[in-house]
C-alpha positions as semicolon CSV with decimal commas, in nm:
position;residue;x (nm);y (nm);z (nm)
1;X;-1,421;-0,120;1,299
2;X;-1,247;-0,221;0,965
3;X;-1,551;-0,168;0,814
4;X;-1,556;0,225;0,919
5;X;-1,164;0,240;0,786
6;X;-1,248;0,093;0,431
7;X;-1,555;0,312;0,413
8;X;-1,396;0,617;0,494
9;X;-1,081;0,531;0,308
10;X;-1,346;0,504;0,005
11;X;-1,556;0,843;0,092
12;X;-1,216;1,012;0,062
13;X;-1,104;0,829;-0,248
14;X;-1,455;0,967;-0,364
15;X;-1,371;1,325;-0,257
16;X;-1,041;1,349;-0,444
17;X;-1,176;1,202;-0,750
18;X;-1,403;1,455;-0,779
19;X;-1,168;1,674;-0,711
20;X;-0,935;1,560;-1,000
21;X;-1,293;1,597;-1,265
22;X;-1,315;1,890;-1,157
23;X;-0,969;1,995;-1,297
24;X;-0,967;1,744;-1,607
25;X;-0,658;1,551;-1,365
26;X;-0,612;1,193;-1,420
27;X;-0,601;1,023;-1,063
28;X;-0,404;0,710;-0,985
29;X;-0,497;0,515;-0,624
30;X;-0,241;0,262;-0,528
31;X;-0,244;0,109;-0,217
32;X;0,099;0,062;-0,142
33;X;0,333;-0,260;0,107
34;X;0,396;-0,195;0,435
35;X;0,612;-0,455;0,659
36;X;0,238;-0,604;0,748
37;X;0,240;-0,711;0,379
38;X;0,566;-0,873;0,355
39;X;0,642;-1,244;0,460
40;X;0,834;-1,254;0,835
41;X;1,147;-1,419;0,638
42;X;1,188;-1,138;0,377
43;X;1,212;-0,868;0,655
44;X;1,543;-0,735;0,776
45;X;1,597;-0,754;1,168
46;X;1,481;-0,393;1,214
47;X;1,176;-0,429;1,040
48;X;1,111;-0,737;1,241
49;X;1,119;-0,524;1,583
50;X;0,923;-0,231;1,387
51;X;0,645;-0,462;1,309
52;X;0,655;-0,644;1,701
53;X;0,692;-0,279;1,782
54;X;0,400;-0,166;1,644
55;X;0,128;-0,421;1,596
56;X;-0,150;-0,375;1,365
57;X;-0,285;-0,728;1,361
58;X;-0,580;-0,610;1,056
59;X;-0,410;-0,459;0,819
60;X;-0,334;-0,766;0,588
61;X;-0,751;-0,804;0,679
62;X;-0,794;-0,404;0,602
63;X;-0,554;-0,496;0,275
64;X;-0,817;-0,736;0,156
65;X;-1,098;-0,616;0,267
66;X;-1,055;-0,261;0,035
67;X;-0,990;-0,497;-0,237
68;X;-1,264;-0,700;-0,224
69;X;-1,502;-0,404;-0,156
70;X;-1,668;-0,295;-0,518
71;X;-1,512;0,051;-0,515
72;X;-1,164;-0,078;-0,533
73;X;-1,297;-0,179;-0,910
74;X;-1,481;0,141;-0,980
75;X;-1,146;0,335;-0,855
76;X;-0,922;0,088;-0,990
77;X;-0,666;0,117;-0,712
78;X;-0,350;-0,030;-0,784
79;X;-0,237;-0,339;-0,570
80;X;0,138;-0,276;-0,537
81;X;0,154;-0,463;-0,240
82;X;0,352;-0,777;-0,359
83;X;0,620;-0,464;-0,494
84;X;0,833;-0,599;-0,258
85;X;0,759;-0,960;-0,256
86;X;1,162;-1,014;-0,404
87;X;1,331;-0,785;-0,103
88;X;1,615;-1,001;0,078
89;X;1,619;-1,011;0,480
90;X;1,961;-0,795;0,451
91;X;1,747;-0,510;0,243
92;X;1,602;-0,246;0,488
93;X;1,336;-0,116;0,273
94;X;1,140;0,085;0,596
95;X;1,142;0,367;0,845
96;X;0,831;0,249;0,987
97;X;0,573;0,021;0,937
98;X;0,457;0,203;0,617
99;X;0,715;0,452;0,534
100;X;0,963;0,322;0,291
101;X;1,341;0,475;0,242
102;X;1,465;0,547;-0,087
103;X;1,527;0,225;-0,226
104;X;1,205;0,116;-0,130
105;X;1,014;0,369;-0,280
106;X;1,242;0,388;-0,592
107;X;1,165;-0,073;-0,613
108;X;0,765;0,057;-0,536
109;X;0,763;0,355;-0,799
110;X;0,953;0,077;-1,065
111;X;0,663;-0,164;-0,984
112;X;0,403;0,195;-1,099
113;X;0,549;0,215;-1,352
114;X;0,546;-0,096;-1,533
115;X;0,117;-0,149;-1,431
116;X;0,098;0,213;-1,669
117;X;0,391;0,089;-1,867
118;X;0,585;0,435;-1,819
């Protein structure tokens, strides 16, 4: 089944592209953390029960299985996954397993910005 997910995640990657040719738009793919991507002792207590809450064993598999299929190369998605690798347990960087509040995004958009040196 994780097979299907990375080959449809990379048939849409494919559509959009084309899309962004089409209007002479420079695309960036990043695949982004989410508290499956984390270490259990840099997780606050609510994003502890989020994760037991909603399990999704594969995606650390899924994670590494997009990057070591060619595509991710000929796409060069972005690996921002260790964004978050210096949160502290008190920092509650997620709504949900892959939703990040403002800090989060504002640590994951710093981490963006320094792979295209903005």
């Amino acid at each position: 089944m994780l097979g299907q997910i990375v080959n449809i995640y990379y048939e849409n990657i494919k559509v959009i592209n084309g899309i962004c040719r089409g209007y002479e738009i420079k695309c960036f793919f990043v695949w982004q953390p989410s508290v499956y991507t984390l270490t259990d002792n840099s997780l606050h207590e609510r994003e502890k029960k989020i994760r037991k809450d909603t399990p999704r064993s594969d995606y650390t598999k899924l994670t590494s299985m997009i990057f070591a299929d060619w595509r991710s190369k000929h796409y060069n998605i972005t690996d921002l996954t260790n964004s978050l690798d210096t949160k502290l347990p008190t920092d509650q960087f997620y709504n949900d397993w892959c939703h990040l509040t403002r800090e989060g995004n504002l640590l994951v958009a710093k981490a963006l910005a320094k792979k295209f040196r903005f």
